[in-house]
C-alpha positions in Angstrom: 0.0 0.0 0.0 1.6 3.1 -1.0 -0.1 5.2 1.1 0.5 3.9 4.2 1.4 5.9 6.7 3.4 6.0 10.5 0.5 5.8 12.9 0.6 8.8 15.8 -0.2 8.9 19.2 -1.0 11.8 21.0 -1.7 11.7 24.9 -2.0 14.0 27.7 -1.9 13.4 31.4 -3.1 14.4 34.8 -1.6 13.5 38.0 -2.4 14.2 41.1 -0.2 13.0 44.8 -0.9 12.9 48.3 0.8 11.9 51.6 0.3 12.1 55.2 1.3 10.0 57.7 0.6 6.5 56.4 -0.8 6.9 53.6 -0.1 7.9 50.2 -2.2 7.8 47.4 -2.0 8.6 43.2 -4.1 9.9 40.9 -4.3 9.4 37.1 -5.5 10.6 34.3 -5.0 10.6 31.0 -6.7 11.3 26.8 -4.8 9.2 24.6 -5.5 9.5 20.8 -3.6 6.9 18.2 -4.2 9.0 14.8 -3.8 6.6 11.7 -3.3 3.1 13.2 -2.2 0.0 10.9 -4.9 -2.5 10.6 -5.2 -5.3 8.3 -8.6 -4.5 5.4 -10.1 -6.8 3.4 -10.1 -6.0 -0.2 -11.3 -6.8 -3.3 -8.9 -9.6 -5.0 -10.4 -9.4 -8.3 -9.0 -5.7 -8.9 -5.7 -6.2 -6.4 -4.1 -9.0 -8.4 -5.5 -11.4 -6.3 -4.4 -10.4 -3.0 -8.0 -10.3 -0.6 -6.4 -8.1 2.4 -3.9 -5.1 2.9 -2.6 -2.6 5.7 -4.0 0.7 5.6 -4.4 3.0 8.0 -7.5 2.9 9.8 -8.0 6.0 11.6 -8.4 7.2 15.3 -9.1 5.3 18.7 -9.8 7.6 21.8 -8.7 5.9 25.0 -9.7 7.7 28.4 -8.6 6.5 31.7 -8.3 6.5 35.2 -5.4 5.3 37.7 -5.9 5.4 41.3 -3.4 3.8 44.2 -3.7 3.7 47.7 -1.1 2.8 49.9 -1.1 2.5 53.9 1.6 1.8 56.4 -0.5 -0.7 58.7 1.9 -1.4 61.1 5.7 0.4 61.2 7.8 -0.2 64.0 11.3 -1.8 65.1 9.7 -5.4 64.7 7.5 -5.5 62.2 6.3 -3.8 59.6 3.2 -4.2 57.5 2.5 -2.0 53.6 -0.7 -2.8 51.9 -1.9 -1.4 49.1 -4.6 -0.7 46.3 -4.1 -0.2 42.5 -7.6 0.2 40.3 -7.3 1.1 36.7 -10.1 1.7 34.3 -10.3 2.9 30.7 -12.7 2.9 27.6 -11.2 2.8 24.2 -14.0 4.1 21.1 -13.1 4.1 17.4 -13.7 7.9 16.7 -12.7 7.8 12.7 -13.2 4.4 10.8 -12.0 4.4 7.7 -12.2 0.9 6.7 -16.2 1.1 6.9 -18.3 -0.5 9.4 -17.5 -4.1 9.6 -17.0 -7.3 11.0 -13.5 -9.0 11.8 -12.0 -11.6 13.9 -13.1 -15.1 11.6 -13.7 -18.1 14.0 -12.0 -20.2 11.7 -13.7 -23.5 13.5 -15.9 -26.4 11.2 -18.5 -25.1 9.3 -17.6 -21.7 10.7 -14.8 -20.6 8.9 -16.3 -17.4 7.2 -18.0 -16.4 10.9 -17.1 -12.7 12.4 -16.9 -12.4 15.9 -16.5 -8.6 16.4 -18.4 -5.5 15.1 -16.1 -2.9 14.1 -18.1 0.6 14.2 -17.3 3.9 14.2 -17.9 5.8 17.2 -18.2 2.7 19.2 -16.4 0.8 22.1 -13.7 -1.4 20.5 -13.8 -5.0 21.1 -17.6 -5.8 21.1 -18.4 -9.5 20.6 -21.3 -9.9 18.1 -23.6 -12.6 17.1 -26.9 -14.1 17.7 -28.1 -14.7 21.4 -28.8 -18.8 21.8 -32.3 -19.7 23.6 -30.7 -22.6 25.5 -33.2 -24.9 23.2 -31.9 -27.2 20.5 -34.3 -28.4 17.7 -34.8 -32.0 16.3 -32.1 -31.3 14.2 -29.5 -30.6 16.3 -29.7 -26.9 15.7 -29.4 -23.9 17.9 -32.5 -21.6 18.1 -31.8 -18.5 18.2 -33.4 -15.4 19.7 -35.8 -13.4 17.6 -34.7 -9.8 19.1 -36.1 -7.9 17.4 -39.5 -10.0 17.4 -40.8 -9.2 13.5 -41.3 -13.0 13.0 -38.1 -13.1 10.4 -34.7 -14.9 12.0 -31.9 -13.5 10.4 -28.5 -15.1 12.0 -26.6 -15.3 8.8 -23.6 -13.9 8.2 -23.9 -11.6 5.0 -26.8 -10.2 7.3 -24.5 -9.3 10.3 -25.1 -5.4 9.9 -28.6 -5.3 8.5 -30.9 -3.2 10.2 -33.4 -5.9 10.5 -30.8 -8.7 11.8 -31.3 -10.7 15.0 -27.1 -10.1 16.2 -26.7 -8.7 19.7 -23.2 -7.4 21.2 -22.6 -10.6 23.1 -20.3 -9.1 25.3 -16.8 -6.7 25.1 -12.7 -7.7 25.1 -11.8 -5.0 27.3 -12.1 -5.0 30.6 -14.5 -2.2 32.9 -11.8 -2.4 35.5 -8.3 -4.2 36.6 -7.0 -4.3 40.2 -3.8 -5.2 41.9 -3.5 -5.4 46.1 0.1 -5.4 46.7 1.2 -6.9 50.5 4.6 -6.2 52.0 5.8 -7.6 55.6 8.9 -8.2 57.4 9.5 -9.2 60.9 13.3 -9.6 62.0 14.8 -11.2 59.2 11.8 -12.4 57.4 10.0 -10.6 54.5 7.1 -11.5 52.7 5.6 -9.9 49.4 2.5 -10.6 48.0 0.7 -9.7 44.8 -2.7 -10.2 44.1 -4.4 -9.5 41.0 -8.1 -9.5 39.0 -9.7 -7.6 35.9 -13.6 -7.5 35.9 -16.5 -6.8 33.2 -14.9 -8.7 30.1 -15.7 -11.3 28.1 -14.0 -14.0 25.8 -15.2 -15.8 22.8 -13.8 -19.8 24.0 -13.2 -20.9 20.3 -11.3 -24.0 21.6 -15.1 -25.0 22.7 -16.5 -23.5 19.3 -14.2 -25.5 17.5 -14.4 -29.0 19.2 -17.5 -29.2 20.9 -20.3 -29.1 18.2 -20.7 -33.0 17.3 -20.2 -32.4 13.3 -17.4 -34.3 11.0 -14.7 -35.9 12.4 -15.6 -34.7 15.6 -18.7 -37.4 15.3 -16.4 -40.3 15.5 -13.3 -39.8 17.5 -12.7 -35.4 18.1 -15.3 -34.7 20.3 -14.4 -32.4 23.3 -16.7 -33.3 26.5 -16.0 -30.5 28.4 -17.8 -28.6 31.1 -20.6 -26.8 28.9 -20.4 -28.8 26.2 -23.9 -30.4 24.7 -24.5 -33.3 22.7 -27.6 -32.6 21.2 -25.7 -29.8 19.4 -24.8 -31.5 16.2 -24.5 -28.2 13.3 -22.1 -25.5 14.0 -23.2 -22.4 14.5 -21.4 -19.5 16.4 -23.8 -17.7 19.0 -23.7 -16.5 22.9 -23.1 -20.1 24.0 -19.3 -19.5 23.0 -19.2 -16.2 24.7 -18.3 -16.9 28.6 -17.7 -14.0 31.4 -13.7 -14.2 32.0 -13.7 -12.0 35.6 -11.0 -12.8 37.3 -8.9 -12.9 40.7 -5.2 -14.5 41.2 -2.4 -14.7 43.7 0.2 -13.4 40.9 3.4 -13.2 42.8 4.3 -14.4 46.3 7.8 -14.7 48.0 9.1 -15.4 51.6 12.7 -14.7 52.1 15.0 -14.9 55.4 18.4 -13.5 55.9 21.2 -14.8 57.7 23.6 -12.3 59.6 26.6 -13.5 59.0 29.4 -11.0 60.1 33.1 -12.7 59.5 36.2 -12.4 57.7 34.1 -14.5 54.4 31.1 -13.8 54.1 28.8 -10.5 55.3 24.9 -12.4 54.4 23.3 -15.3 53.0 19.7 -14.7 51.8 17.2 -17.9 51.2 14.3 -17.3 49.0 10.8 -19.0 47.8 8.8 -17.7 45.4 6.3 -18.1 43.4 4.1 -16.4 40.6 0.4 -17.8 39.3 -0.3 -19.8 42.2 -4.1 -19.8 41.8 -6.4 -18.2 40.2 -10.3 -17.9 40.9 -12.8 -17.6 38.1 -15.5 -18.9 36.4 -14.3 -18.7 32.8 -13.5 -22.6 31.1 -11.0 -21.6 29.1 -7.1 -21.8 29.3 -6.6 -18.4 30.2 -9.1 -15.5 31.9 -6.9 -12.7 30.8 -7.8 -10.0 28.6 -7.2 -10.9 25.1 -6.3 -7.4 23.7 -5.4 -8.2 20.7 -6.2 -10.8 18.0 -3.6 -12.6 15.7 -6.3 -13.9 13.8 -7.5 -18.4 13.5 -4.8 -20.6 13.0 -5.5 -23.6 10.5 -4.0 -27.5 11.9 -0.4 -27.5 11.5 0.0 -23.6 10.4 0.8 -20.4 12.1 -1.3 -17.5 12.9 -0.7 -13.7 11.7 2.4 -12.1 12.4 0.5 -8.6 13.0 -2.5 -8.7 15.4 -5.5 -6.8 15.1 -5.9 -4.2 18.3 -9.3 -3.8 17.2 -10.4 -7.2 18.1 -9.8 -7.9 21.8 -11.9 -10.9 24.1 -11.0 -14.0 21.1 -9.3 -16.5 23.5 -8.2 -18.6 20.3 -7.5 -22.3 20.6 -3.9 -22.4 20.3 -3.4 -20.3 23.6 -1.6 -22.3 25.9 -2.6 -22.4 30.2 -0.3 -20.4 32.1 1.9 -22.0 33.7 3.1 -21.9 37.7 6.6 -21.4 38.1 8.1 -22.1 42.1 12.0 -20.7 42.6 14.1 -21.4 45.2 17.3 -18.4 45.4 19.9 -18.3 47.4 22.2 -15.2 47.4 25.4 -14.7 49.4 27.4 -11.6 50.1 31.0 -11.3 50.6 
């Protein structure tokens, strides 16, 4: 594309700081424009030499948002000591100029899915919104999903050439980005013991679970031998068909980080300290999500066929797909030992 251009960002911030005694406390704020961001645009491949995408620039996301943290000296004396403390962050990201069009992205990529959207992409919008047809919980003789009639005129219209039409019976299923993240942080230490401990949780997002979009509709191989029994999956449902079903709440709350240490005082002609440590980082995680991972997804590198990789670039404008070749993440225990001389 030989007009592409360098994407800008323009941002301005407001801070604010206060201490007294034992507490101390932050404020944020902050407008943050990205002015002719690269996203990836279908095209027409007839008149482009058969190429059916290309980077353009795609115009202008607003992100507001707000940081607050709280900190407070519990306990401070000769013995012990005790520092807690409170991070929140929120934001809201709208596309402000679109000039790919109004649109739908993100392809599922799954059986019998593989030219279905997930995410409406419209100006002067929230970015990230998952879109689709609302499921009834009711399967038909034929294995079927039925779907909601929203806008109650008698006429279902779920398909997806009909994503955008006024009379089409899509919903926004739920949004990528998060309404709000915390952190608690927890700092103690009592002669020569210390202890640090993070905690960590982001609220009021969704992801679309393809791994369960992709394996747990009973159609093709997966009739004989690919089947995925998981925890919401339902037989009946034998014809693929991408709705609410796949869209799952992803609120979470973890113990991110925790580490004990103790240090020797060892005063000689060798050696000044030794210092024994245990830590440990994603030791649990509460949540009610099925997936492999409740983290934001806040960007999309698009399906990935069996045996292939997925794009290089990712597409900011399609947060919340938690795609199948995510992997868990993993909990990692370290033993240190340090010595001074």
């Amino acid at each position: 594309n030989p007009d592409l251009k360098w994407e800008e960002k323009r941002e301005t911030n407001l801070g604010f700081e206060f201490n007294s005694g034992a507490w101390a406390a932050t404020i944020d704020l902050y407008n943050r424009d990205i002015v002719d961001f690269i996203t990836s645009v279908n095209i027409d491949a007839a008149a482009n030499d058969g190429f059916t995408s290309q980077f353009q620039n795609g115009g202008e996301l607003n992100t507001k948002g707000l940081e607050i943290s709280l900190n407070y000296d519990v306990v401070k004396n000769d013995k012990i000591s005790y520092n807690t403390g409170i991070i929140f962050s929120t934001y809201k990201t709208k596309l402000e100029k679109n000039t790919g069009g109004d649109r739908t992205i993100a392809n599922l990529g799954s059986p019998g899915q593989n030219g279905t959207n997930m995410i409406i992409v419209r100006e002067g919008e929230e970015v990230g919104q998952i879109w689709g047809p609302v499921f009834t919980g009711e399967v038909d003789a034929n294995g079927s999903q039925i779907l909601a009639d929203l806008n109650g005129d008698g006429n279902l219209v779920t398909d997806q050439g009909s994503a955008l039409a006024e009379d089409a019976d899509f919903a926004v299923l739920g949004k990528g980005l998060p309404d709000f993240e915390i952190g608690w942080t927890n700092q103690v230490s009592f002669g020569n013991w210390d202890v640090n401990a993070f905690f960590r949780g982001a609220f009021g997002h969704s992801l679309v679970n393809t791994f369960r979009a992709f394996y747990e509709p009973i159609i093709g191989s997966q009739s004989s031998y690919n089947f995925i029994n998981t925890e919401l999956a339902r037989p009946d449902i034998t014809s693929a068909q991408f709705s609410s079903y796949y869209v799952e709440k992803a609120d979470f709350f973890k113990l991110d980080n925790l580490s004990v240490g103790y240090n020797f005082d060892i005063n000689n002609d060798y050696i000044n300290n030794i210092r024994l440590s245990l830590s440990g980082q994603n030791l649990f995680t509460i949540t009610n999500y099925t997936g492999s991972d409740p983290e934001p997804a806040l960007q999309d590198f698009g399906a990935a066929s069996n045996a292939d990789f997925v794009n290089a670039t990712p597409d900011v404008l399609a947060p919340g797909i938690d795609r199948r070749n995510n992997y868990f993440t993993s909990t990692t225990i370290t033993f240190g030992i340090n010595i001074n001389f």
